[in-house]
DSSP file (Angstrom, degrees, kcal/mol; ACC not computed):
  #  RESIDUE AA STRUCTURE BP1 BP2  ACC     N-H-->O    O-->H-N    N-H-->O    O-->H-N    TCO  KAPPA ALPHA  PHI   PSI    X-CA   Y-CA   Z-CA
    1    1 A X              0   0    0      0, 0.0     2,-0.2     0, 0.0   109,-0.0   0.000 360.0 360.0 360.0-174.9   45.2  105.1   72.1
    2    2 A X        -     0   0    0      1,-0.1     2,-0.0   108,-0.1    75,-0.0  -0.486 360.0-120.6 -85.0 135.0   43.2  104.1   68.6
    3    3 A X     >  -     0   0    0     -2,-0.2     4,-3.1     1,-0.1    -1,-0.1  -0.316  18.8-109.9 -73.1 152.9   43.0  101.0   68.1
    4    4 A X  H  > S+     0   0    0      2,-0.2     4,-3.7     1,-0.2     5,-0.2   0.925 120.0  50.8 -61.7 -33.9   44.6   99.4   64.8
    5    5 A X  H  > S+     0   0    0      1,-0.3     4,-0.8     2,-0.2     5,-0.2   0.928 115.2  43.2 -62.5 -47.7   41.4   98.7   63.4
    6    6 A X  H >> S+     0   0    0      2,-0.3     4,-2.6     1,-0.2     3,-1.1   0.872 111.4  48.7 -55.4 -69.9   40.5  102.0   64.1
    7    7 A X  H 3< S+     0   0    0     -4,-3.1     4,-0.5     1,-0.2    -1,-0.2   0.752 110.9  55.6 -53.9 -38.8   43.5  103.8   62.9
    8    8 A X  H 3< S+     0   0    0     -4,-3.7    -2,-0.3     1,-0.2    -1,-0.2   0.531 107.3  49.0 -92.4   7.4   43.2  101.6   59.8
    9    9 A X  H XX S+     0   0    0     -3,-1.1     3,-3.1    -4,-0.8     4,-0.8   0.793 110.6  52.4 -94.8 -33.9   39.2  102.9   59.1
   10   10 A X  G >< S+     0   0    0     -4,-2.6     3,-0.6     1,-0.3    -2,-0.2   0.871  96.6  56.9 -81.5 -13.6   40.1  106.3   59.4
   11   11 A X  G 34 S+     0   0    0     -4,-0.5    -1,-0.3     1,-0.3    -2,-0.1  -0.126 102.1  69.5-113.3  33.4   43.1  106.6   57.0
   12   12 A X  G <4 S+     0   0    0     -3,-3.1     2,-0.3     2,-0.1    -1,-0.3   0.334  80.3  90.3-111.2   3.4   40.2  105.2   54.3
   13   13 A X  S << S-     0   0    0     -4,-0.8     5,-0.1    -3,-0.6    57,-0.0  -0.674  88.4-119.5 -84.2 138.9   38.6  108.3   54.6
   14   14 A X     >  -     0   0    0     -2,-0.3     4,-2.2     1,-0.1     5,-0.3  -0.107  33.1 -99.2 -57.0 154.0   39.8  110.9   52.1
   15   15 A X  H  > S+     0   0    0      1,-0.2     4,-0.8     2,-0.2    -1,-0.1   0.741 124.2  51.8 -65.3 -25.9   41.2  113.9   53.2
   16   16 A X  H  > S+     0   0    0    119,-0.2     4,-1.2     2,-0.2    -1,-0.2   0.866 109.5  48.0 -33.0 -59.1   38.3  115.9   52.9
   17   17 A X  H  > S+     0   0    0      1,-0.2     4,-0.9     2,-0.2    -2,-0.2   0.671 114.6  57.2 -80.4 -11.5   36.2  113.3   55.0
   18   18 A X  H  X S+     0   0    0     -4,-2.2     4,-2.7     3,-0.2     5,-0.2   0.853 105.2  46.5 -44.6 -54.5   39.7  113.7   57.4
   19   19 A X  H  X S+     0   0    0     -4,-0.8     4,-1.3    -5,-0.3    -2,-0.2   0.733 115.1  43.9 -79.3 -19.5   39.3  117.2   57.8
   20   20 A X  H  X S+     0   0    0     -4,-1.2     4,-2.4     2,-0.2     5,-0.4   0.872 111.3  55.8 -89.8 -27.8   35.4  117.1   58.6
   21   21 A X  H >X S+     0   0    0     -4,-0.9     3,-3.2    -5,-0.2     4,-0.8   0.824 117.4  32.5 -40.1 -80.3   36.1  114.2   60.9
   22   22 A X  H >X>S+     0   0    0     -4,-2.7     4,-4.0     1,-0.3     3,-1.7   0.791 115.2  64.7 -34.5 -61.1   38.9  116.4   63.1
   23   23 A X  H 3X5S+     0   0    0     -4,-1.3     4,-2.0     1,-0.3     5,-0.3   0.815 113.0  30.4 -30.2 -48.4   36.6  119.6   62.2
   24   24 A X  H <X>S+     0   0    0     -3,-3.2     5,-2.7    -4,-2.4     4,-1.3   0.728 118.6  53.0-101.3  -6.7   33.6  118.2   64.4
   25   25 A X  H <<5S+     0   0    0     -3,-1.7    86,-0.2    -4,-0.8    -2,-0.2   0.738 119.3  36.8 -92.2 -27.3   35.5  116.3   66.8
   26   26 A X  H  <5S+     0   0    0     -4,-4.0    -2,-0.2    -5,-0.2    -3,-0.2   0.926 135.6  21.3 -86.4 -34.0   37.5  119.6   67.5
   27   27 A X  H  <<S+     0   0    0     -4,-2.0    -3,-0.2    -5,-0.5    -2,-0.1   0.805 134.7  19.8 -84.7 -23.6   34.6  122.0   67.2
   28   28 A X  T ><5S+     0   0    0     -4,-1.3     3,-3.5    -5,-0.3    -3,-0.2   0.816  88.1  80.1-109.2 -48.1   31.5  119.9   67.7
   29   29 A X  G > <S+     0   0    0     -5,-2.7     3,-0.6     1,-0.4    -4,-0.1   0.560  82.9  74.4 -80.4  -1.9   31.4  116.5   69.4
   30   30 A X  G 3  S+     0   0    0      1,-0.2    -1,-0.4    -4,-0.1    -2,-0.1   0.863  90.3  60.7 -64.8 -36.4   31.5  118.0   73.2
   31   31 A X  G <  S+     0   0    0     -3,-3.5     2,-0.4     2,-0.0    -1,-0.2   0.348  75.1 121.3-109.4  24.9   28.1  119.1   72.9
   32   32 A X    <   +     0   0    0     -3,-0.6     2,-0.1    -4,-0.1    -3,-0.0  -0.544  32.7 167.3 -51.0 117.6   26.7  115.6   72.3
   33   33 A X        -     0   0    0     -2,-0.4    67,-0.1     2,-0.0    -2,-0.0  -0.299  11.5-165.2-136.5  89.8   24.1  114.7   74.8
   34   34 A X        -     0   0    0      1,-0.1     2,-0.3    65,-0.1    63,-0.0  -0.019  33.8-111.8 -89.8 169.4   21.8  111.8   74.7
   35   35 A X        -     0   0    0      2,-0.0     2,-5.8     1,-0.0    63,-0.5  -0.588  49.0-125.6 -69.5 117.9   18.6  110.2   76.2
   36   36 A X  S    S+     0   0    0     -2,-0.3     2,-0.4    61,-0.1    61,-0.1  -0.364  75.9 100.9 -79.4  78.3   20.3  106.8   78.0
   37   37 A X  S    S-     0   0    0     -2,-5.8    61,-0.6    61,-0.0     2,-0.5  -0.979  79.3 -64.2-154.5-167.3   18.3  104.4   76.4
   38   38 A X  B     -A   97   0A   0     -2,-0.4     2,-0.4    59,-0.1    59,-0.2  -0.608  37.5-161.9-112.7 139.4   19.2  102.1   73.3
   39   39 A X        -     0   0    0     57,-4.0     5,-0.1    -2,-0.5    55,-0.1  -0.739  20.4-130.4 -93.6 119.9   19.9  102.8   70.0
   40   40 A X    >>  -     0   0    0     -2,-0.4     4,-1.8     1,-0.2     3,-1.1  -0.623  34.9-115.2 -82.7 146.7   19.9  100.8   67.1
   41   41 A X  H 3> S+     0   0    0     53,-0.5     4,-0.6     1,-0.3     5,-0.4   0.964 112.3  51.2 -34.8 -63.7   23.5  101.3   65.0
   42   42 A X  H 3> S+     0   0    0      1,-0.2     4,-2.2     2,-0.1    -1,-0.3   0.877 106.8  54.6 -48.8 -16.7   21.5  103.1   61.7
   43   43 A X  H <> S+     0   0    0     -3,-1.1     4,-1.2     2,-0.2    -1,-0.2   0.897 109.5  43.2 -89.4 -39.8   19.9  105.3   63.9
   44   44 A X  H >X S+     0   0    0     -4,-1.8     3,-3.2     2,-0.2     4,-0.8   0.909 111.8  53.5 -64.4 -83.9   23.3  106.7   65.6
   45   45 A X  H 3< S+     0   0    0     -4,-0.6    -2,-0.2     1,-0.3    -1,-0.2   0.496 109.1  50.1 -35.1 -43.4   24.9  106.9   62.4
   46   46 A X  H 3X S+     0   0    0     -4,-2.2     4,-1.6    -5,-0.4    -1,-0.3   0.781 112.3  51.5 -45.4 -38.4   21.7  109.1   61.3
   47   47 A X  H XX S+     0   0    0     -3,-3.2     4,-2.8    -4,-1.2     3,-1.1   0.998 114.0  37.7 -62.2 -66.5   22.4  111.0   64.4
   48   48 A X  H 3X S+     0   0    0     -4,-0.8     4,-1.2     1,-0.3    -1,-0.2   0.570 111.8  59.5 -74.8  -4.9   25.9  111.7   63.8
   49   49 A X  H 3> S+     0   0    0     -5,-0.3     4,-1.7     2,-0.1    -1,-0.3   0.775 108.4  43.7 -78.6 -16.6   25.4  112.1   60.3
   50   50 A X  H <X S+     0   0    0     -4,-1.6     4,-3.9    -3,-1.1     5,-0.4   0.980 114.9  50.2 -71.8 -55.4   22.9  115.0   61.0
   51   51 A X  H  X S+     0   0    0     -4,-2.8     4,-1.1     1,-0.2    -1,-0.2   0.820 108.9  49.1 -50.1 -36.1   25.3  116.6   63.6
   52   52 A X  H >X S+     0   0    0     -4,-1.2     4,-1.8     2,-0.2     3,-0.8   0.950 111.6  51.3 -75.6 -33.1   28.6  116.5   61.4
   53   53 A X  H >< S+     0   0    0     -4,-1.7     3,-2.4     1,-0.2    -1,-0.2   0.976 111.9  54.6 -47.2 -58.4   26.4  118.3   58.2
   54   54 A X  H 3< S+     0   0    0     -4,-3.9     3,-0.4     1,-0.3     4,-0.2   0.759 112.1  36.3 -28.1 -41.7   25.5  120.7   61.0
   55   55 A X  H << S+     0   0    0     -4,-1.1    -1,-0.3    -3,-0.8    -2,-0.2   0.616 117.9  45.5-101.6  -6.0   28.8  121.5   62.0
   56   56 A X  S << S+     0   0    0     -3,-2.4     3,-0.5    -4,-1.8    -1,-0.3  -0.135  81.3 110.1-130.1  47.7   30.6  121.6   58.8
   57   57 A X  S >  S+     0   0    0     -3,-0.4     3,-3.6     1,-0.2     7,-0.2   0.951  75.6  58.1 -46.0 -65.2   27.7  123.9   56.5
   58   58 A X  T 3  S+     0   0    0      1,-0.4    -1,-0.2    -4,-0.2    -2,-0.1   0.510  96.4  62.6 -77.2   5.3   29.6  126.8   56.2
   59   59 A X  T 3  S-     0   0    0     -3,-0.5    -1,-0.4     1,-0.2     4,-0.3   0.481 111.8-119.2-101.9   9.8   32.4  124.7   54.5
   60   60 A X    X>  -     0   0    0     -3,-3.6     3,-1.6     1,-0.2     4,-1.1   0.023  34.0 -53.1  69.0 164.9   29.8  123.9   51.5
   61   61 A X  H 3> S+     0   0    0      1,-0.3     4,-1.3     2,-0.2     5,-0.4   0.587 128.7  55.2 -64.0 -27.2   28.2  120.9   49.9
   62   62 A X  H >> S+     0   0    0     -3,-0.3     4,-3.1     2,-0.2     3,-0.9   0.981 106.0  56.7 -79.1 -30.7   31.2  118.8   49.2
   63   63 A X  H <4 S+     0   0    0     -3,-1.6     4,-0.5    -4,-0.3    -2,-0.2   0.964 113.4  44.1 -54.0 -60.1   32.1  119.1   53.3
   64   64 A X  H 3< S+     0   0    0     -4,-1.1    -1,-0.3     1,-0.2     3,-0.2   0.593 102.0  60.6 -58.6 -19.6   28.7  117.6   53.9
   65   65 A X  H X< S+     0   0    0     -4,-1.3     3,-0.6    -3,-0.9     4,-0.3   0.813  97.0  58.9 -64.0 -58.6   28.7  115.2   51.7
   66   66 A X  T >X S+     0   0    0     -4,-3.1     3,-2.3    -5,-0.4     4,-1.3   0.801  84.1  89.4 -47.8 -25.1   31.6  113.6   53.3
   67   67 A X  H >>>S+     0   0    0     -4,-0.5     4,-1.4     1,-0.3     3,-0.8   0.887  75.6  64.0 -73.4 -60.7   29.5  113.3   56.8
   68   68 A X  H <45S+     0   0    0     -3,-0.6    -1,-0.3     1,-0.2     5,-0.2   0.748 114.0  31.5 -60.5   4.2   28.0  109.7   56.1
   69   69 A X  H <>5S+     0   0    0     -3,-2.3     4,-0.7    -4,-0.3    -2,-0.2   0.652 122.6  48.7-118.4 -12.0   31.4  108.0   56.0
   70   70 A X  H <X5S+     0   0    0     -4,-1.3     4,-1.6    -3,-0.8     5,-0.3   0.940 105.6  58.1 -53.9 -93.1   32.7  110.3   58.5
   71   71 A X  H  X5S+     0   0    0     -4,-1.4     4,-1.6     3,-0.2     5,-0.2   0.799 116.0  35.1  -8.9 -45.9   29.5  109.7   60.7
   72   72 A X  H  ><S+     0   0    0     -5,-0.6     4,-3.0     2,-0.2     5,-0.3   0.813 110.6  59.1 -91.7 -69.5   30.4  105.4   60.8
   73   73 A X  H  < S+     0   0    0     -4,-0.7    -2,-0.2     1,-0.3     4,-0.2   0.801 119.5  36.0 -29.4 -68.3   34.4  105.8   61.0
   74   74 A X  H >X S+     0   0    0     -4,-1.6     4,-1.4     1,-0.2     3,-1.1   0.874 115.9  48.8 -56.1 -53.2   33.2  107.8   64.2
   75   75 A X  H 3X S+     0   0    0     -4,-1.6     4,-1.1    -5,-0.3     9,-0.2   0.848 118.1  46.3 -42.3 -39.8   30.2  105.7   65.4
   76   76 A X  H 3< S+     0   0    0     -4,-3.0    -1,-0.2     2,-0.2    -2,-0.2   0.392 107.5  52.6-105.5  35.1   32.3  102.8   65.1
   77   77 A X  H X> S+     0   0    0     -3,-1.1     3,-3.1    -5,-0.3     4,-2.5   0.767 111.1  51.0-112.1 -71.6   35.2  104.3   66.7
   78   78 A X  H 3X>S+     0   0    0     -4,-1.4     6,-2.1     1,-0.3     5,-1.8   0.618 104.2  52.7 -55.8 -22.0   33.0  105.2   69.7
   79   79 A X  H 3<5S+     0   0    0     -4,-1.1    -1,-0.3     4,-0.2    -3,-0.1   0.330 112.1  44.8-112.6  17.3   31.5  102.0   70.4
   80   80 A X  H <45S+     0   0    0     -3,-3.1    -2,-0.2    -5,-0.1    -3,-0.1   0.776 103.5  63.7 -76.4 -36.9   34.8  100.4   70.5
   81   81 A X  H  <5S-     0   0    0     -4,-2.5    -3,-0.2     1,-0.1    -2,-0.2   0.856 117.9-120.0 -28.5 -53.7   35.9  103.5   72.7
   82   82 A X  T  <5S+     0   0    0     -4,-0.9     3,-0.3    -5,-0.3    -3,-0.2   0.470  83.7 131.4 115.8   6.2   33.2  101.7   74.9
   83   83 A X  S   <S+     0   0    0     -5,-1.8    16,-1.8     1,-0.3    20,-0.5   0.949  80.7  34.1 -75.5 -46.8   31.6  105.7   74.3
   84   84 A X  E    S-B   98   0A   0     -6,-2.1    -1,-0.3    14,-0.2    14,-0.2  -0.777  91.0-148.0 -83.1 105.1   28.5  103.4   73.3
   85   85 A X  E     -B   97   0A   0     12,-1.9    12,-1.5    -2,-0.5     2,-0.2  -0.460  14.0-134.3 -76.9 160.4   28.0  100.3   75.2
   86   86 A X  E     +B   96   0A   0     10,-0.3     2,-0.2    -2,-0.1    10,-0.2  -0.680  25.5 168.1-111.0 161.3   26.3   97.0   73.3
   87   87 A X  E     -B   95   0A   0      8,-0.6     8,-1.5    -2,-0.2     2,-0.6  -0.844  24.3-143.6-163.3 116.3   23.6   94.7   74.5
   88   88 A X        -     0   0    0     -2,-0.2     6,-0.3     6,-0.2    -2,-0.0  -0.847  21.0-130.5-108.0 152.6   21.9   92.2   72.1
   89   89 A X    >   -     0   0    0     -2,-0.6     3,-0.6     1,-0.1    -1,-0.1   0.372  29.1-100.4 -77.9-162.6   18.3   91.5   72.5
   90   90 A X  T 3  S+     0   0    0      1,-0.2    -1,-0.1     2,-0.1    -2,-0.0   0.420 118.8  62.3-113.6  28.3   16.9   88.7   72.6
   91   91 A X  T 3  S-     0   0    0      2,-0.0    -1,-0.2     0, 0.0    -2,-0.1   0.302 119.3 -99.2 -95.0   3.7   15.5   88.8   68.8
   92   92 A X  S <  S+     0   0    0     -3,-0.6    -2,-0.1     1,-0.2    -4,-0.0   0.574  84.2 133.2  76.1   8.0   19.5   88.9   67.7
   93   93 A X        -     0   0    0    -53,-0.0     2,-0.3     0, 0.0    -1,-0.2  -0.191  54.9-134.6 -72.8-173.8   19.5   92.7   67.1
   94   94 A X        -     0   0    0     -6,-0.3   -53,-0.5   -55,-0.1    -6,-0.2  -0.876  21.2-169.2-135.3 116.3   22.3   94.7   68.6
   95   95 A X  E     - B   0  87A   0     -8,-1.5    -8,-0.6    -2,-0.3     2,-0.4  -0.424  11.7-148.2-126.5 172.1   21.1   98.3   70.6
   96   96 A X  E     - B   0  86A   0    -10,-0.2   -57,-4.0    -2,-0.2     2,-0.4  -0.966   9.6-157.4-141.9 133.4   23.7  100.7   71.5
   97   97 A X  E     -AB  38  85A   0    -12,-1.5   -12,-1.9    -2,-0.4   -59,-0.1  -0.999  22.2-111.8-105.5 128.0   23.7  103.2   74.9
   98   98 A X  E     - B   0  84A   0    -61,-0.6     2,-0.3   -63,-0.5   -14,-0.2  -0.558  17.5-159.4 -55.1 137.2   25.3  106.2   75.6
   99   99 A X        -     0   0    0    -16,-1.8     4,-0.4     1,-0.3   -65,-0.1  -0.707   6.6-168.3-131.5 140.3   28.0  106.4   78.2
  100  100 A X  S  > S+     0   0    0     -2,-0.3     4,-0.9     2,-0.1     5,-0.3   0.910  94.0  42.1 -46.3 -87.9   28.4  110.1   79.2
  101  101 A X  H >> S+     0   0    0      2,-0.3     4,-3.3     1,-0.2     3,-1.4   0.880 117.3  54.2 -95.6 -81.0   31.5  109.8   81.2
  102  102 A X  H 3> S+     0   0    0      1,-0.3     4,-2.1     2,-0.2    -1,-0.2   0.881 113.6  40.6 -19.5 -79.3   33.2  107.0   77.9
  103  103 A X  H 3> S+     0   0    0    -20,-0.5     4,-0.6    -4,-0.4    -1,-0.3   0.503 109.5  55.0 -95.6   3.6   32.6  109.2   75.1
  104  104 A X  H << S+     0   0    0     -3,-1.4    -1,-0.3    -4,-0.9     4,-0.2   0.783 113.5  47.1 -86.2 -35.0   33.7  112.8   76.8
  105  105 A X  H >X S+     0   0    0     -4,-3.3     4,-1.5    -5,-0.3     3,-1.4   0.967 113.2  47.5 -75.7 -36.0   37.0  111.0   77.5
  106  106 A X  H >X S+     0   0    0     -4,-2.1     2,-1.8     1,-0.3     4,-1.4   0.939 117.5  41.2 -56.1 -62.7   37.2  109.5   73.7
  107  107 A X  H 3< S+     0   0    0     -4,-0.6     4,-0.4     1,-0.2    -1,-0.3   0.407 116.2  51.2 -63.4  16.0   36.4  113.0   72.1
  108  108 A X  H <> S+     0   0    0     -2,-1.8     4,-2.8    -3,-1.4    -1,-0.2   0.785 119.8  39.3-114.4 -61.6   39.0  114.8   75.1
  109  109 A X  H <X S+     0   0    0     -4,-1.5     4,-0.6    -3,-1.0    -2,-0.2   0.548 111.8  53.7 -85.9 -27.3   41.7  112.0   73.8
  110  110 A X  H >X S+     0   0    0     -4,-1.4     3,-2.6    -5,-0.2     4,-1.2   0.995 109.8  52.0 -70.5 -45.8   40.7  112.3   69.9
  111  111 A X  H 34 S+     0   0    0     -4,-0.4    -2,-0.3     1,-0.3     3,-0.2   0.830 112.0  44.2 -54.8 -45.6   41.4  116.4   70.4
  112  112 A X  H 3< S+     0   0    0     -4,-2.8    -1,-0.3     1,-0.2    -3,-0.2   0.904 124.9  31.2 -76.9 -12.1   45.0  115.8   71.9
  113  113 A X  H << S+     0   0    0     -3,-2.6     2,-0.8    -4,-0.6    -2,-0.2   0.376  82.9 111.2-140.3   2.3   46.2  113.0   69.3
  114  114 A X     X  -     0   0    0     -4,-1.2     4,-2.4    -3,-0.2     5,-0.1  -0.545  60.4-145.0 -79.2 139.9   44.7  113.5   66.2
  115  115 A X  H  > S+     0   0    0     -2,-0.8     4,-1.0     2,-0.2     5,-0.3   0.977  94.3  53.5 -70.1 -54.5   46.9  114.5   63.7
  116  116 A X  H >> S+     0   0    0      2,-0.2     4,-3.4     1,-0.2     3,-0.9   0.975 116.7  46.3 -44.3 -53.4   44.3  117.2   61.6
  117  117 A X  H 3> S+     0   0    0      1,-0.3     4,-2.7     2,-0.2    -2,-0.2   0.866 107.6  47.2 -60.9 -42.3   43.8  118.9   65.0
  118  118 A X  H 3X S+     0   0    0     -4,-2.4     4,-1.0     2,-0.2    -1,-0.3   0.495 113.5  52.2 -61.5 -10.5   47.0  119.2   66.3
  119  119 A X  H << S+     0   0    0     -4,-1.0    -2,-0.2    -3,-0.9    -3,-0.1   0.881 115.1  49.2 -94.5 -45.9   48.0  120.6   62.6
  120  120 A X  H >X S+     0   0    0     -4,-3.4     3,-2.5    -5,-0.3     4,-1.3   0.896 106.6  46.0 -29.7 -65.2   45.2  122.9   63.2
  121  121 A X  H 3< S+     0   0    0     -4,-2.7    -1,-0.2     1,-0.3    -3,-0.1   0.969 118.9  43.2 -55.9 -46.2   45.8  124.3   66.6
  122  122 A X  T 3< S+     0   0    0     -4,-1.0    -1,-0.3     1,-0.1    -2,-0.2   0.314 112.7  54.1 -77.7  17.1   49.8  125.0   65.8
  123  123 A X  T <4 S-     0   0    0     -3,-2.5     2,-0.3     1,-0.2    -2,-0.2   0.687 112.3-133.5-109.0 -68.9   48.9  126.5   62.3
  124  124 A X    ><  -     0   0    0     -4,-1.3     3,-1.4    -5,-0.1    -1,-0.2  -0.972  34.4 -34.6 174.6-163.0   46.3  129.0   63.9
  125  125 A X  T 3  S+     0   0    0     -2,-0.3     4,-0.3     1,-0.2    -4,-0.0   0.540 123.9  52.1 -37.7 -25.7   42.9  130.4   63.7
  126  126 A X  T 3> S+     0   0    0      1,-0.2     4,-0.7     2,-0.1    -1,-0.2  -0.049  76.4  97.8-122.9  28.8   42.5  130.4   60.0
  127  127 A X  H <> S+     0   0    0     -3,-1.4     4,-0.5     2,-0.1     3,-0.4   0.951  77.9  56.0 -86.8 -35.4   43.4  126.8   59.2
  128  128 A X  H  > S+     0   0    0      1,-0.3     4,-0.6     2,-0.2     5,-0.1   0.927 111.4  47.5 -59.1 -57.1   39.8  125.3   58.9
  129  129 A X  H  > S+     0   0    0     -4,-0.3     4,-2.9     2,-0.2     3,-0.3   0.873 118.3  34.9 -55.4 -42.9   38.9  128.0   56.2
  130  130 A X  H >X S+     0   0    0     -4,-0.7     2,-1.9    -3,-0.4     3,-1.7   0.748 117.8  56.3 -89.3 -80.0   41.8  127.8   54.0
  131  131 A X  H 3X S+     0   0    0     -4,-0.5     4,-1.0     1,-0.3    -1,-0.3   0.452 116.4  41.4 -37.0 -22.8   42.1  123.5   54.6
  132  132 A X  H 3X S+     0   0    0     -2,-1.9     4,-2.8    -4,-0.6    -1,-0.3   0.863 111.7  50.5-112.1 -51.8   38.5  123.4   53.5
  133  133 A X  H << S+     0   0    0     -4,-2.9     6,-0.2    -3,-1.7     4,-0.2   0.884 115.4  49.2 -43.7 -37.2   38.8  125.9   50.5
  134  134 A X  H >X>S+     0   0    0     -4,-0.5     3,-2.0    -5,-0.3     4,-1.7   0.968 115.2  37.1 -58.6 -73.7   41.8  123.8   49.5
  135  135 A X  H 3<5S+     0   0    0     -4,-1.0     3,-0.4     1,-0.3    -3,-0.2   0.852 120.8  49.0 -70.6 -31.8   40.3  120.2   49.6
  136  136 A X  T 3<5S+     0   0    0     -4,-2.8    -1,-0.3     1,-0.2    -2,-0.2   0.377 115.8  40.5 -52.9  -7.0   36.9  121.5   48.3
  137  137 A X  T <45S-     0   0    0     -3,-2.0    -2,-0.2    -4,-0.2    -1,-0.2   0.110 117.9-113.5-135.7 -20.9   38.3  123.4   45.4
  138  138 A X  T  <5 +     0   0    0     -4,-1.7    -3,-0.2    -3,-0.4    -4,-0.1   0.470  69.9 131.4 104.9 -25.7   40.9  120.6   44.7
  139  139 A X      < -     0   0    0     -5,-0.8    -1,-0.2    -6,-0.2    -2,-0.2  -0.301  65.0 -76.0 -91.1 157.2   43.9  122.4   45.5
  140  140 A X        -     0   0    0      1,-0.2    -1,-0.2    -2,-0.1     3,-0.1  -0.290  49.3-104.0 -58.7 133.3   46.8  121.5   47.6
  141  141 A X        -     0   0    0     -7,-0.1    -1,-0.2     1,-0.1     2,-0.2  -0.188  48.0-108.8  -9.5 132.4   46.4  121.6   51.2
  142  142 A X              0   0    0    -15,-0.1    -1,-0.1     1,-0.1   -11,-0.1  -0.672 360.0 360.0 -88.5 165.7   48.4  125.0   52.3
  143  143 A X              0   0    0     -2,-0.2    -1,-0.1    -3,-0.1    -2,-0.0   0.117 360.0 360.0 -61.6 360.0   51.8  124.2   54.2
């Protein structure tokens, strides 16, 4: 399960930056696949900021906007996960690698326990739309 630390970064993200997390993690984050070699942190974060804009466009500009704080909550969620493994060099940097096998099991384990996704699956097909018209618009989450 999520770690406290973990548990306690994600519930600073706004409910918006909630909905895009769960949104790419249900829709998206399978179809990650890297180069195994090492990554410096900003450069993943860049990465995953690109991918989440990608995946959450059609919800409009405020949806994307949320993606760089989305984009770390998740990077640093995955390299506790182990989803990235660490190495530091020998200048004192920190590199990151991708784990194949690590981060299909986080994003398998975010999809069953996240709370935005699970509200999703049991509300149906047309939760994304109206959850993103709501929180983009201002308006109450629907019931």
């Amino acid at each position: 399960f999520l770690s406290t630390l973990c548990r306690v970064s994600r519930m600073n993200l706004s409910g918006l930056e909630q909905h895009v997390f769960a949104y790419y993690v249900a829709n998206a984050a399978e179809q990650l696949n890297m180069v195994p070699r090492y990554w410096p942190y900003g450069e993943l974060k860049l990465l995953l900021e690109d991918k989440v804009q990608v995946a959450v466009r059609k919800f409009g500009l405020k949806a994307k906007m949320a993606s760089p704080n989305v984009a770390r909550v998740l990077l640093d969620l995955l390299i506790e996960r182990d989803a990235f493994s660490t190495v530091k060099n020998e200048h004192g940097g920190t590199m990151h690698q991708y784990q194949t096998a690590n981060y299909r099991s986080c994003v398998r384990e975010l999809q069953e326990t996240d709370p935005v996704i699970l509200k999703a699956k049991a509300a149906g097909p047309g939760y994304w739309e109206e959850a993103f018209a709501a929180l983009t618009s201002g308006n109450p989450l629907p019931s």
